[in-house]
N, C-alpha and C positions, 0 to 999 in steps of 0.2 A: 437494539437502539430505538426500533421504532417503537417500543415503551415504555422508553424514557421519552421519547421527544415526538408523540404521537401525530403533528404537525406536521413533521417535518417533511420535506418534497426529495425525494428517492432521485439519484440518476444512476447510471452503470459503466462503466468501463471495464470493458473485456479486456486480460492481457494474460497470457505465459508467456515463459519461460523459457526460450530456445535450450535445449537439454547441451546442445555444443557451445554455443558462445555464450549460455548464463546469461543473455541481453532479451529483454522485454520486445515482445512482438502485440499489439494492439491489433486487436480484430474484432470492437464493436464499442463502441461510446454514443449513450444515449442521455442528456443532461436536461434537468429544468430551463428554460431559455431565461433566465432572472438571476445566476450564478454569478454575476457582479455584484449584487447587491444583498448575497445572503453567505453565512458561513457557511463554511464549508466543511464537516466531517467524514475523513475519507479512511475507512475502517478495509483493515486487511489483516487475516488471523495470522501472519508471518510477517515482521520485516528481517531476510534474510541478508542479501548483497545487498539491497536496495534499487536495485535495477529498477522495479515494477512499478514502487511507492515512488522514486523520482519519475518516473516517465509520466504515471497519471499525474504528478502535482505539473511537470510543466505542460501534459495537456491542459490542465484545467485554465493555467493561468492564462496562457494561449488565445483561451474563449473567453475570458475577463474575470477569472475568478480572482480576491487580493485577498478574501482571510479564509485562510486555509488550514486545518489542521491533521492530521493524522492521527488515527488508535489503531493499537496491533493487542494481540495478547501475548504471542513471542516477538524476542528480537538477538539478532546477532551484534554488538557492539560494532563489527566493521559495518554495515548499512547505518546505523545511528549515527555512523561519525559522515558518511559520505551526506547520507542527508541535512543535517547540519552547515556542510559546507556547501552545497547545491543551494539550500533552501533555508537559509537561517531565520527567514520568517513565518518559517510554519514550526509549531508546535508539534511533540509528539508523546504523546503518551501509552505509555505500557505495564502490562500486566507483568511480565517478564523479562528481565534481561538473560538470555543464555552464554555460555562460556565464548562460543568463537564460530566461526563457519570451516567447514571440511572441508575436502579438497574438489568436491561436487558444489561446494556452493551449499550446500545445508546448512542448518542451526543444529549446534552441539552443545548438547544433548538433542532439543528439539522434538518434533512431534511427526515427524516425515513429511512429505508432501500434502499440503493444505486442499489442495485443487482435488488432488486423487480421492483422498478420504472424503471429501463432501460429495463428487463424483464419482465414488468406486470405480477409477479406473485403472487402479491398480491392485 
């Protein structure tokens, strides 16, 4: 993204996935202090459940973000629909729609665990 948008001001939000409750745990956000006044692109290579993608968008809004949007390259239809309904003002756009989520909360087909394969931790 940063070579499309080589301007553009970086922040972070750290979050997994509790492996038992499937519900987003937050353990680092670091933002532009100006996120009122700038779009916002919140790029995640999964949107699964949607646990994660909803928690950082109401982080952000929280610190005064209002136009917000979201890019995934996969997604599970059930997180698309939750997000929607959470957030109908933010846009999302994807590279992939997948069939469904599994009983782990995956995307099926899906690409397995996004965090592990960029961190070999599994």
């Amino acid at each position: 993204m940063l070579k499309l948008i080589p301007a553009a001001k970086v922040g972070h939000v750290g979050l997994y996935r509790d492996p038992e409750t499937l519900q987003p745990v937050e353990y680092y956000i670091k933002l532009p202090s100006d996120i009122h006044e700038r779009e916002l692109i919140v790029i995640d290579p999964m949107l699964a459940t949607g646990g994660s993608a909803n928690e950082t968008i109401h982080s952000l809004k929280k610190r005064g973000a209002q136009n917000i949007r979201l890019m995934c390259l996969v997604a599970a239809p059930e997180g698309v629909e939750m997000l929607k309904e959470e957030h109908p003002d933010v846009d999302i756009y994807l590279a992939a729609l997948d069939e469904k989520l599994n009983e782990h909360g995956y995307i099926v087909p899906g690409l397995g665990d996004a965090g592990d394969r960029l961190f070999g931790t599994k």
